[in-house]
C-alpha positions as CSV (number, residue, x, y, z in Angstrom):
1,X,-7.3,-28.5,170.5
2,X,-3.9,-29.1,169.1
3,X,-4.5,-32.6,168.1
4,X,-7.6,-32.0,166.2
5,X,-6.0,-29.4,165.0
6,X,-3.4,-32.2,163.7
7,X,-5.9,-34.1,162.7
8,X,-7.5,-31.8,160.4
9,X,-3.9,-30.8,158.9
10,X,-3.4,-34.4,157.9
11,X,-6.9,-35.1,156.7
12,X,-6.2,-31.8,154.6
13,X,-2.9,-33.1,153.2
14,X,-4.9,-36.4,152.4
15,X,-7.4,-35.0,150.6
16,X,-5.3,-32.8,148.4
17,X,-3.3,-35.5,147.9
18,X,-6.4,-37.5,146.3
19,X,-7.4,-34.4,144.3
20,X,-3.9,-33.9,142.6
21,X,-3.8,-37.7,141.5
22,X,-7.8,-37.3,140.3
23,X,-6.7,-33.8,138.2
24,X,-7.2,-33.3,134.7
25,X,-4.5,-33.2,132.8
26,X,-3.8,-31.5,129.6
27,X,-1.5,-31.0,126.2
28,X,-0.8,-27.4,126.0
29,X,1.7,-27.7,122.7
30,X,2.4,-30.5,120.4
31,X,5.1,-32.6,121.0
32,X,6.5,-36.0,122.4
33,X,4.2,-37.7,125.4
34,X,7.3,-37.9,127.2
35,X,8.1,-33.9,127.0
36,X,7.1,-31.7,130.3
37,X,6.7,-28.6,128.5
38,X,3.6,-30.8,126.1
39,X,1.8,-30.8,129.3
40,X,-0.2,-28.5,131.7
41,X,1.7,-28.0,134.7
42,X,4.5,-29.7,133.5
43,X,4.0,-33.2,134.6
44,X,3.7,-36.3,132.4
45,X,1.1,-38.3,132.8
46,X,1.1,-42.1,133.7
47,X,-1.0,-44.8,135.5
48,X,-1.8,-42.7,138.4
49,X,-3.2,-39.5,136.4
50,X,-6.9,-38.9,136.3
51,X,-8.2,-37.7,133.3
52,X,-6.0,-36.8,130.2
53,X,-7.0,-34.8,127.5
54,X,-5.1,-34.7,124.0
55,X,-5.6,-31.1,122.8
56,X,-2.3,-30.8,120.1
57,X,-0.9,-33.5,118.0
58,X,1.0,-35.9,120.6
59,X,3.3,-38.4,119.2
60,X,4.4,-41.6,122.2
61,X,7.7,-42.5,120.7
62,X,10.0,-45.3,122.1
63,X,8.1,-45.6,125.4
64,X,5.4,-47.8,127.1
65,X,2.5,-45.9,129.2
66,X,-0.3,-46.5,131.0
67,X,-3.2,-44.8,131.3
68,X,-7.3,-44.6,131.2
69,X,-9.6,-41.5,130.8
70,X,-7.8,-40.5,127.7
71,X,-9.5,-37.9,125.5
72,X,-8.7,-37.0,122.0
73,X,-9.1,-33.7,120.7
74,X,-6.4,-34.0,118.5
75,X,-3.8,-36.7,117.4
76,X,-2.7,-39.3,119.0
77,X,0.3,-41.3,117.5
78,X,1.6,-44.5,118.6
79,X,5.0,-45.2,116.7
80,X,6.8,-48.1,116.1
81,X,8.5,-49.8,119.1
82,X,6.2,-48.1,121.4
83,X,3.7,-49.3,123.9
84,X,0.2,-47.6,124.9
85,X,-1.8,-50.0,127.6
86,X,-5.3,-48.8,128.3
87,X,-6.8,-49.7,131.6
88,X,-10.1,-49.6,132.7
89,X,-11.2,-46.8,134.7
90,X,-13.8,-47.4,137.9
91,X,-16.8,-45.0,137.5
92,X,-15.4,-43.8,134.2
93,X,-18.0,-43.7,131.9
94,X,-15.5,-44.5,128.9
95,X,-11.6,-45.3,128.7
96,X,-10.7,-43.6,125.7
97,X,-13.1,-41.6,123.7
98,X,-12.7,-39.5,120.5
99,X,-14.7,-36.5,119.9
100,X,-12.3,-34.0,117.3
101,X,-9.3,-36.0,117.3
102,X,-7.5,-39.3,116.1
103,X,-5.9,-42.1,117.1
104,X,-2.8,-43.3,114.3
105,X,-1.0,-46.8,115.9
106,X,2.1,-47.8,113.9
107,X,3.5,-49.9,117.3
108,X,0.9,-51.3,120.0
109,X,-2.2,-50.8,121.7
110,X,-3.1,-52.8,124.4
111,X,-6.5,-53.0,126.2
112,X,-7.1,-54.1,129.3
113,X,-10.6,-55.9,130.6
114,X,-13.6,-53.8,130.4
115,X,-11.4,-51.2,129.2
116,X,-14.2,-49.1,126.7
117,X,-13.8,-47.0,123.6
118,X,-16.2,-44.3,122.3
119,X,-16.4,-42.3,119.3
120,X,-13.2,-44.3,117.2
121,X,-14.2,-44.8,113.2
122,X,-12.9,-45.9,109.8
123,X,-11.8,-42.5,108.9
124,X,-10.2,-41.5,112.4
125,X,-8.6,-44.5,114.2
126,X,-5.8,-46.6,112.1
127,X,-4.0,-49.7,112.6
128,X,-1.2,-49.3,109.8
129,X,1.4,-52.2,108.8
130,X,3.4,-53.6,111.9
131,X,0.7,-52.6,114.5
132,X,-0.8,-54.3,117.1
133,X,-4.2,-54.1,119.2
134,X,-4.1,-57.0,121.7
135,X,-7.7,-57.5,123.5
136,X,-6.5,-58.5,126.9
137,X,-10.3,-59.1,128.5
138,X,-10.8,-62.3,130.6
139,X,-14.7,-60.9,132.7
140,X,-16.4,-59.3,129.4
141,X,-16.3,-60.4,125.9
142,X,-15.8,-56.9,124.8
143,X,-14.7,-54.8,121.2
144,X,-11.8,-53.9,119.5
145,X,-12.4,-50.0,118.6
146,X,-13.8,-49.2,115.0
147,X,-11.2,-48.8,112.8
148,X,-9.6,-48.8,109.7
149,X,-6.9,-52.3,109.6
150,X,-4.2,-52.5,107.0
151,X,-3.8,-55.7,105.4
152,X,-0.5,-56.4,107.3
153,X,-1.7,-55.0,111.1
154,X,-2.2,-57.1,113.5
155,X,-5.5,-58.4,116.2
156,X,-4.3,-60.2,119.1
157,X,-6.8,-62.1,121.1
158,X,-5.1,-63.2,124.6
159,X,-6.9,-62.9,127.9
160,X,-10.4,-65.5,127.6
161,X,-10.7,-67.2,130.2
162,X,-14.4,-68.6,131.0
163,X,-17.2,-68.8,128.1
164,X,-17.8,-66.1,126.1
165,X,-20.0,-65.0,122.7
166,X,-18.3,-62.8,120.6
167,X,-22.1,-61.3,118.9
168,X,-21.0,-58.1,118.3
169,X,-20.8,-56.5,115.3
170,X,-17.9,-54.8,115.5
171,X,-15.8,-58.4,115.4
172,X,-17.3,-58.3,111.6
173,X,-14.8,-55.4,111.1
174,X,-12.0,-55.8,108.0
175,X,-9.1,-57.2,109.6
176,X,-5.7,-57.6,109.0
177,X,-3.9,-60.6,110.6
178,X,-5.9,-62.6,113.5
179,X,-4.3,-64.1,116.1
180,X,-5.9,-65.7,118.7
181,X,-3.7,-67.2,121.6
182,X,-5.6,-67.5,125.3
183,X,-3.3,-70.8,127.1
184,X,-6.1,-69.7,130.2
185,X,-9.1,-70.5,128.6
186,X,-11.6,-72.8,130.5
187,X,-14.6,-73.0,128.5
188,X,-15.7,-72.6,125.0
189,X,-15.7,-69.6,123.2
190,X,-18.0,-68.7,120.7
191,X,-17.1,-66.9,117.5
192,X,-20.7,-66.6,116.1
193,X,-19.8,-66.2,112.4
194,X,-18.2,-62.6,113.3
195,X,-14.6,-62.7,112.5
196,X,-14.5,-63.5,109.1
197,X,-13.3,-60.2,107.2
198,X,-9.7,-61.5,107.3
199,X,-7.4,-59.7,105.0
200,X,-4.6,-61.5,105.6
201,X,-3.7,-64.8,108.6
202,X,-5.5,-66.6,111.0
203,X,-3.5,-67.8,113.5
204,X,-4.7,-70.1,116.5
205,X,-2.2,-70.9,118.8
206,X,-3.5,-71.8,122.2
207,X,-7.0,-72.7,123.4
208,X,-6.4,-74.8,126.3
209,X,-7.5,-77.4,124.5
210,X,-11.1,-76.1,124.9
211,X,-13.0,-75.1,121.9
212,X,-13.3,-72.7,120.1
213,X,-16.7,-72.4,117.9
214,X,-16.1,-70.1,114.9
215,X,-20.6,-70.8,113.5
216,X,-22.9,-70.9,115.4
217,X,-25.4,-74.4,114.9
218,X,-27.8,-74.1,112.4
């Protein structure tokens, strides 16, 4: 019975393995996303974390993550020069939610396709001066997250690839500066009268030379 015995051992080790990548992880002090001693069990989290949970004010300063199943209890603050790329979890109901928390981005946000917010508003999710939330989806139209945009913050639109309708009312939002720039776009992508609250440019710098329809036909 040795080798099953072996067998089991390693199966063991596997499955732990899976279970410590899958783990929630949590902020047990406020602090710097960076610092060990912010986070339960001492370990930063990155790509390869499951769920993350933002129970103290968490600043991510001079640093670019990863991450998906991020949940915000507290504060979350982006600065300046600093990087926060939200994925899209499989079998994750949503990406990054909101429930008592905030989310404050001074540098850049950056989401992913099918990547899914829940819970973000006008009074708890900011884009302030200098910011940037780039909408990297290519399979779904998607939304940018509710949110309050300073007249100088900044909506990237990159990643469209094949047709796609952009109905939703949440691309009626107040924005500040509009760029969209998608050099692998194939088809035509429809605006439908949405993004027109434009406090400040509009800037379209690549289509493919496909169209893109900002009204829909009368």
């Amino acid at each position: 019975m040795k080798s099953l015995t072996t067998k089991l051992g390693v199966v063991g080790i596997m499955l732990i393995s899976c279970a410590s990548l899958n783990a929630q992880i949590f902020t047990v002090q406020s602090g710097n996303w960076n610092s060990p001693s912010v986070w339960s069990g001492g370990i930063v989290p990155d790509a390869s974390s499951g769920s993350i949970t933002i129970n103290h004010k968490v600043n991510v300063t001079g640093t670019s993550l990863t991450v998906d199943e991020l949940t915000l209890n507290d504060t979350l603050i982006i600065q300046s020069g600093s990087t926060v790329i939200l994925n899209n979890a499989k079998g994750a109901a949503v990406d990054l939610q909101i429930l008592t928390g905030g989310l404050k981005v001074r540098g850049n946000l950056i989401c992913r396709d099918s990547a899914t917010f829940s819970g973000t508003t006008i009074t708890n999710t900011f884009f302030y001066d200098g910011s940037t939330y780039e909408h990297q989806y290519f399979n779904t139209a998607g939304t940018p997250p509710t949110a309050f945009w300073t007249t100088n913050s900044n909506l990237k639109i990159t990643g469209y690839t094949n047709s796609k309708t952009l109905n939703n009312v949440l691309w009626s939002q107040s924005f500040g500066n509009v760029t969209y720039n998608c050099p692998g776009q194939l088809s035509f992508i429809e605006l439908a009268g949405r993004l027109k609250n434009i406090k400040g440019n509009l800037s379209i710098l690549n289509t493919n030379g496909k169209v893109l329809r900002f009204l829909l036909d009368a």
